[in-house]
C-alpha positions in Angstrom: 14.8 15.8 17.7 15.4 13.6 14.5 12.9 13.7 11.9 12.5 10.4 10.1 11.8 10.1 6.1 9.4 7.4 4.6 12.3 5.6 3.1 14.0 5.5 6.8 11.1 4.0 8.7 11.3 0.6 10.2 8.6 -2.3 10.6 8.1 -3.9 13.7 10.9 -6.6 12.4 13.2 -3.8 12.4 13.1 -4.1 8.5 12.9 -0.9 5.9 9.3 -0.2 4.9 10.6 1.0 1.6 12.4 -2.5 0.8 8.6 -4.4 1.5 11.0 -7.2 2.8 8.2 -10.4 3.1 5.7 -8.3 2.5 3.4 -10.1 -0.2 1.0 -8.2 -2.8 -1.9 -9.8 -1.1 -0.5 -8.4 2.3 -0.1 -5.1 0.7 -3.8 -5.3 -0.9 -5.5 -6.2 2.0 -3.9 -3.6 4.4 -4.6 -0.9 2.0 -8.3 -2.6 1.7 -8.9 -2.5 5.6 -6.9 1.1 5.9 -8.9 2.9 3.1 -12.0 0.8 1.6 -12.4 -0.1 -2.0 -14.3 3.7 -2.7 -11.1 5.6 -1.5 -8.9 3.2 -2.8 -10.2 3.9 -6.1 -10.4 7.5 -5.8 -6.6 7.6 -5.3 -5.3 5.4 -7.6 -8.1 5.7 -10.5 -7.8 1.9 -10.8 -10.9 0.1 -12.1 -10.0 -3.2 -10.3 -10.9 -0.8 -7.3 -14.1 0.5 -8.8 -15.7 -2.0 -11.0 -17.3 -4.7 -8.4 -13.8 -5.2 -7.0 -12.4 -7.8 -4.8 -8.8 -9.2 -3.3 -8.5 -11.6 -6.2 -9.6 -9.7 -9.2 -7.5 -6.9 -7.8 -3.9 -9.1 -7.6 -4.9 -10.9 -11.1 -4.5 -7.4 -12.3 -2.0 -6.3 -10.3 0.4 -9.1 -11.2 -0.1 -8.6 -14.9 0.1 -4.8 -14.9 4.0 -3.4 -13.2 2.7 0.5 -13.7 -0.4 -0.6 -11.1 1.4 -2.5 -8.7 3.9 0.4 -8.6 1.4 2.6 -7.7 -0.3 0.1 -5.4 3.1 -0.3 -3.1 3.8 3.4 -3.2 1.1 4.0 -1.1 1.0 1.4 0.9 5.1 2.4 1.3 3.7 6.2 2.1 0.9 5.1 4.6 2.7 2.4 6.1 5.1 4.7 6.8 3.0 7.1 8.2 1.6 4.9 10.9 4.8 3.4 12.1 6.1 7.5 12.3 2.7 8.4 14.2 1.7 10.6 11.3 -2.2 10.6 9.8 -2.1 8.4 7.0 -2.2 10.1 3.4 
């Protein structure tokens, strides 16, 4: 039985995860949005574009203009993306 890494898993395209190859910010935002809910969201990233009355376009205004954010921001998408393609409970 092989045991795949984050970096190795493969989107329904057949594409790396890791690479986020046509995956947009606002794709990535509103996946992590639906997945975990702006309260969690801002719980794990400590982001006040998650806390302060936030929405989808406040939240890429700042994420565009801030690379240690959106860093963050695709991480865990990468890392909970991941997960769900592997079968594994989302972190």
């Amino acid at each position: 039985m092989s045991f795949l890494r984050a970096a190795d898993a493969r989107d329904e395209s057949g594409h790396l995860i890791s690479e986020l190859h046509g995956v947009t910010l606002a794709k990535i935002l509103e996946y992590l949005v639906a997945a975990y809910g702006w309260p969690e969201l801002d719980a794990r990233l400590r982001m006040n574009c998650f806390a302060d009355n936030p929405s989808i376009k406040s939240s890429l205004t700042f994420l565009r203009r801030t690379p240690w954010a959106r860093t963050k921001v695709e991480e865990l998408y990468i890392k909970a993306r991941s997960a769900e393609v592997q079968g594994r409970p989302r972190p």
